[in-house]
C-alpha positions as CSV (number, residue, x, y, z in Angstrom):
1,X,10.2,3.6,-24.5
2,X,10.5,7.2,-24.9
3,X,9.2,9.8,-27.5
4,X,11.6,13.0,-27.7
5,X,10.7,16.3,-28.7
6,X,13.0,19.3,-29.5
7,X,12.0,23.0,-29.2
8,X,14.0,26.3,-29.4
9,X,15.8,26.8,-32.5
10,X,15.2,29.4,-35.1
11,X,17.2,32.0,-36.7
12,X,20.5,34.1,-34.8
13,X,23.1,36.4,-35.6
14,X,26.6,35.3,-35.3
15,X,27.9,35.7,-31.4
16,X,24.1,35.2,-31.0
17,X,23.1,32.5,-28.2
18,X,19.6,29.7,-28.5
19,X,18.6,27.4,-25.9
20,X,17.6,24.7,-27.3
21,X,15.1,22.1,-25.6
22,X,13.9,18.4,-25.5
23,X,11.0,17.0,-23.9
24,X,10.4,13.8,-23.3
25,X,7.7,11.5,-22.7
26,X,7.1,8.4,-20.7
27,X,8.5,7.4,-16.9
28,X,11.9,6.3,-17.9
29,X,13.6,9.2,-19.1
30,X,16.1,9.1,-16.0
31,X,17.4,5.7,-17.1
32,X,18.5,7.3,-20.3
33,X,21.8,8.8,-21.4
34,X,21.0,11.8,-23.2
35,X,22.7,13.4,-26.6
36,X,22.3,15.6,-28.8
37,X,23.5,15.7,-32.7
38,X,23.4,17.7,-35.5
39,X,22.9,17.3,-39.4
40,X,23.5,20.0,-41.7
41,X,22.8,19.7,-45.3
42,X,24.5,17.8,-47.4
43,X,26.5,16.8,-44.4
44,X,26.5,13.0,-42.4
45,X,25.1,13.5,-38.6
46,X,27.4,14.5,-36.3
47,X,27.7,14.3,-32.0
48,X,27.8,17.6,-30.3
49,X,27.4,16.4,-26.7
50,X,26.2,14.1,-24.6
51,X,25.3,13.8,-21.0
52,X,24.8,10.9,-18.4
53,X,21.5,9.6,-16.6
54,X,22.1,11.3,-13.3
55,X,23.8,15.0,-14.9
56,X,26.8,14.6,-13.5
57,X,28.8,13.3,-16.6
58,X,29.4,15.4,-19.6
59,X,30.9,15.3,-23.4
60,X,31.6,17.5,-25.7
61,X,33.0,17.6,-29.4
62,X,36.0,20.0,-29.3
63,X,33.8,22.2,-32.3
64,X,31.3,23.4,-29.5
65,X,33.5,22.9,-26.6
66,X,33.5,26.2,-24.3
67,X,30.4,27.3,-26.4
68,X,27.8,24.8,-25.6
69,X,26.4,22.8,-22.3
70,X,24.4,20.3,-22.0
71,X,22.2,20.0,-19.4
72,X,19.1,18.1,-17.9
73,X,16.5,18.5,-15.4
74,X,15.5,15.2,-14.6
75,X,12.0,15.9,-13.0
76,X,11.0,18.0,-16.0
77,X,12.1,14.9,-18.1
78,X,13.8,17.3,-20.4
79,X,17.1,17.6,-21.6
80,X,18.6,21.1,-22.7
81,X,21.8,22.5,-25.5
82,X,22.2,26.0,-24.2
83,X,24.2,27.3,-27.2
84,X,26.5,30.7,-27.0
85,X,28.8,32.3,-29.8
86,X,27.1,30.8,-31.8
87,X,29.1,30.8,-36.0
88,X,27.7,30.0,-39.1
89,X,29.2,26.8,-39.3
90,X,26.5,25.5,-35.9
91,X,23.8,26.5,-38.8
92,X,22.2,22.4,-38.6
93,X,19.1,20.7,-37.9
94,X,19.3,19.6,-34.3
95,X,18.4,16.3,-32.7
96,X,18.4,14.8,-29.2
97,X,18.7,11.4,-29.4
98,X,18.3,8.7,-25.8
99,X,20.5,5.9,-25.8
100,X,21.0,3.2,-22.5
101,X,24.9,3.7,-23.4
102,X,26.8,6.9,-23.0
103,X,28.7,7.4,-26.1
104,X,29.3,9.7,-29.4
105,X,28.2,7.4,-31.7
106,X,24.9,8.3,-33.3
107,X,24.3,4.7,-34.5
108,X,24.2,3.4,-30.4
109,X,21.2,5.9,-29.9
110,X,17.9,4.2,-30.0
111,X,15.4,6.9,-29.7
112,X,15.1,10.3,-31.7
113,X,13.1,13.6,-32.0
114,X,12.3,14.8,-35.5
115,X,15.2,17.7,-34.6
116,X,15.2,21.6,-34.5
117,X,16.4,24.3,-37.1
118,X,19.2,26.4,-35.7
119,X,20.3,28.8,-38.4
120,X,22.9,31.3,-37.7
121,X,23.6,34.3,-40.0
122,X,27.1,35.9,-40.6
């Protein structure tokens, strides 16, 4: 089991950049293929990239590609979204999301934080 909690969002002009964070609890957190989604309102949850156990495999939807990376630090147990150009259109509540698969779909992840606000002003 794992608890997830995200950190680092708030309020940025366009072109701005936001690292965003996720902490997580417990001793397995390297066994776990990490995401991270976003939900903005009035809008279904959506992938926005995902990264493997170890760090060495990434994915990206092509919305964020070139703009975001995901990354993880495996002895911190956290996972990070380092965000940059950010548009109006990132503006979304945030989550990162564990899952024993590596995969886009939101529905295969088991575990969830309660997410992040990024909003991003034109």
């Amino acid at each position: 089991q794992v608890q997830l909690v995200e950190s680092g969002g708030g309020l940025v002009q366009a072109g701005g950049s936001l690292r965003l964070s996720c902490a997580a609890s417990g001793r397995t957190f390297s066994t776990y293929n990490m995401g991270w989604f976003r939900q903005a309102p009035g809008k279904e949850r959506e992938f926005v990239a995902a990264i493997t156990r170890s760090g060495a495999g990434t994915d990206y939807a092509d919305a964020v590609k070139g703009r975001f990376t995901i990354s993880r630090d495996n002895a911190k147990n956290t996972v990070y979204l380092q965000m940059t150009s950010l548009k109006p259109g990132d503006t979304a509540v945030y989550y990162c999301a564990g899952n024993l698969l590596f995969s886009r779909e939101k529905d295969r992840y088991n575990h969830w934080g309660q997410g992040t606000q990024v909003t991003v002003s034109s």
